[in-house]
N, C-alpha and C positions, 0 to 999 in steps of 0.2 A: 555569789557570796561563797565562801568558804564553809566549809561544815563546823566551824568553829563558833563563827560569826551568826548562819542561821541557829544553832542549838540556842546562842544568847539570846537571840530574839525571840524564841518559841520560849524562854523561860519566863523572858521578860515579859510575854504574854498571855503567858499563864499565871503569874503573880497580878498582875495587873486586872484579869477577871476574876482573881481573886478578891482584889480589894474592891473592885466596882461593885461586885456582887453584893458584900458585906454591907453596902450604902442601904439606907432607909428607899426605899421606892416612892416615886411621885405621888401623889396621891391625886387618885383619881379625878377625872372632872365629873362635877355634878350636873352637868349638861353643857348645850351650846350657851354662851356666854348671852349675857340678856343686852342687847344694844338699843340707845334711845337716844335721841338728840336732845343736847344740854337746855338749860330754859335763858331766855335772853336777859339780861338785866340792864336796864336802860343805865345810862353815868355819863359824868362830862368831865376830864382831866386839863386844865387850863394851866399855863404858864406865864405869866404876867412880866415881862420884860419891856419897861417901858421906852427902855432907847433906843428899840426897834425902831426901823423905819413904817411897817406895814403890819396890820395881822394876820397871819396864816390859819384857817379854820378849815377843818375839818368833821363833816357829820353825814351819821347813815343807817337805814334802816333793813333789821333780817329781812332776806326772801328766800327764797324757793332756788331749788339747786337744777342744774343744768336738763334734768329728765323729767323734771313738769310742767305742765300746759301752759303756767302763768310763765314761761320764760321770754315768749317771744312777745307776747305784749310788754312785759318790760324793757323791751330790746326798744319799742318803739316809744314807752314815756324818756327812756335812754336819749332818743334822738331828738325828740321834742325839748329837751330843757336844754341839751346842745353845752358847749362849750365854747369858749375865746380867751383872748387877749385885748387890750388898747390899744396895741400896736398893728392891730388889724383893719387890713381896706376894705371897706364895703356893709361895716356892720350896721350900717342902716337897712340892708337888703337881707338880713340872712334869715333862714327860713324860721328857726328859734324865738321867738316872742321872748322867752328870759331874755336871751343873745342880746337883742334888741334895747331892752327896758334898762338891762346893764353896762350896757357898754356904745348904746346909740339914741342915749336921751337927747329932746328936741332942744331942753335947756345947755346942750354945750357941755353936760357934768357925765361922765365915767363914776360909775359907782365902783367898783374895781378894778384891778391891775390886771388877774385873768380869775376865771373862774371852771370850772371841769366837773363834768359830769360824769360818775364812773359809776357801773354795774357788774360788780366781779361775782363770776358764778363757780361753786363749787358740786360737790359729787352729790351731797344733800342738801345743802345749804347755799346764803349768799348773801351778798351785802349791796344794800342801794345806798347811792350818797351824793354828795359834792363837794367837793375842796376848792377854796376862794383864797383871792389874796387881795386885799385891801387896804384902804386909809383908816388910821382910828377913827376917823371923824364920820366916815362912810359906814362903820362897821354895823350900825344896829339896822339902817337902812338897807344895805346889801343883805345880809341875813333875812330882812323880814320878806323882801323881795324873791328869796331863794324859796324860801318856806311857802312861801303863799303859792308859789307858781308850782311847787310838787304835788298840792292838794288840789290844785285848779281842777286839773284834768281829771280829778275824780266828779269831777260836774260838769263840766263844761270842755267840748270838741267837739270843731265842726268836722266832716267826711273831708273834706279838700283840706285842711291842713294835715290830718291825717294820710292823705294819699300821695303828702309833697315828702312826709317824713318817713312814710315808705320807700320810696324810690331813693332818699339819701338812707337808709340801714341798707337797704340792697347794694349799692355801689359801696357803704363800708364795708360789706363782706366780701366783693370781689377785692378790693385792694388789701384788705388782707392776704390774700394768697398770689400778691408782686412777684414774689421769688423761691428758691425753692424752700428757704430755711423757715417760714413762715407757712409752709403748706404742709411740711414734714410737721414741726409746731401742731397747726392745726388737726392732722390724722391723729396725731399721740393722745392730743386729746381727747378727740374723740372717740378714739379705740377705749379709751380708760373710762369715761363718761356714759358711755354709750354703748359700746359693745362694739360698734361698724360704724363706719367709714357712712358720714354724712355727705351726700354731692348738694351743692350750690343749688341746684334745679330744687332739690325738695326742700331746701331753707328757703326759699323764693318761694313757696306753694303754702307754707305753713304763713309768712309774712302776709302772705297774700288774704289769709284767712281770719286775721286780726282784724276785728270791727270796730267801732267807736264803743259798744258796749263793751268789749273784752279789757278794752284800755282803763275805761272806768272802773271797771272793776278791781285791776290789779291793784291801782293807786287807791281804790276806798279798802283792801284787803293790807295791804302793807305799808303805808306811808301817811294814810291817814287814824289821828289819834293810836301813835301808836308811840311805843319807847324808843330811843332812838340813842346811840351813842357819838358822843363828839369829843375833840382834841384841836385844843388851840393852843397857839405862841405868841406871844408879841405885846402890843401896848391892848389889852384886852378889855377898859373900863365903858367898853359902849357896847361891849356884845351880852347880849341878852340871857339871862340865862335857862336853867333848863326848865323851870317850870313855863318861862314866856316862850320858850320856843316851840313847846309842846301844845302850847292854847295857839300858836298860827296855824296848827297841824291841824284844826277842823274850823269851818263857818257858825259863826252866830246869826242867825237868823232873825231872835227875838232881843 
């Protein structure tokens, strides 16, 4: 630079801490910021479009986020309600009992089109659920069907169904890691979740330690009698609403 051009800039820089100076200062923090997780509020948002052909629903309950113990038993009520489609061979054999009741009744009838079991985990938090796609006329029946089988397992699992929906979350966790972009995926995550790099052998160790009690438990802790949020589409006048679907969430006894 020219001695011309640095003098400009040393003036300019000198004005310019001038005028920063002159600014009001931040004002202090009064400590470290107080953090708490939001409180859940149950609700149900529906869209009634009757010249749909099918209704799309969707519903799910808070859990627990990726670095507590109740993870990996939900990994396994995960496997247990399973997923499909109609357009599937063999759903009379598939290890899933929902799988089965929905999609491989003895009477010849599909209660829906597909249905999907998802358990998204975040850093403190998570969401349990399932999203269905059905007939209007199917819809209170598919629903109640769904409902009932998420609270089952909080009563009821024998060891052998449990040991068979072990062995399928283990093989879904190696095929997650197919290729590289899904195993790259996988470390990011868990660098951010977790701090280190989780190896397969010790998600196999923790699975392995999931009893019929731990399973019951998560489902009477989260899923049963509890709020729940849903969002549906379509010709909606048979789906249930939220106070019925909240009474499938626990057993009458008396």
């Amino acid at each position: 630079l020219s001695p011309v051009c640095l003098g400009s800039l040393r003036r300019a820089a000198s004005i310019n801490a001038e005028y920063m100076g002159s600014l009001a200062k931040p004002r202090q923090a009064l400590g470290s910021p107080f953090y708490s997780l939001l409180t859940f509020v149950g609700s149900d948002y529906e869209e009634r479009w009757d010249y749909m052909d099918k209704a799309c629903v969707g519903f799910a309950y808070p859990t627990c986020g990726w670095n507590d113990p109740d993870t990996y038993p939900l990994m396994m009520v995960h496997g247990l309600l399973g997923e499909g489609t109609k357009g599937e061979y063999g759903s009379y054999n598939n290890l899933s009992q929902t799988h089965r009741m929905l999609l491989a009744n003895e009477d010849g009838m599909n209660y829906c089109d597909r249905y999907m079991t998802f358990n998204t985990l975040y850093k403190d938090t998570g969401l349990f659920g399932v999203y269905y796609e059905c007939h209007p006329y199917d819809l209170d029946h598919c629903t109640t069907i769904l409902r009932k089988q998420m609270s089952k397992y909080g009563y009821v699992l024998s060891p052998q169904e449990l040991n068979m929906i072990r062995n399928k979350v283990k093989a879904s966790t190696i095929m997650n890691l197919a290729n590289t972009t899904m195993v790259c995926e996988d470390i990011g995550r868990q660098m951010l979740v977790h701090g280190r790099r989780i190896h397969p052998t010790e998600a196999f160790t923790r699975l392995d330690e999931v009893d019929v009690n731990a399973v019951k438990s998560v489902v009477q802790k989260y899923l049963i009698d509890r709020d729940h949020a849903l969002a549906a589409i379509g010709p909606l006048h048979e789906l249930p609403d939220y106070v019925a679907i909240s009474n499938l969430s626990y057993r009458r006894i008396y």
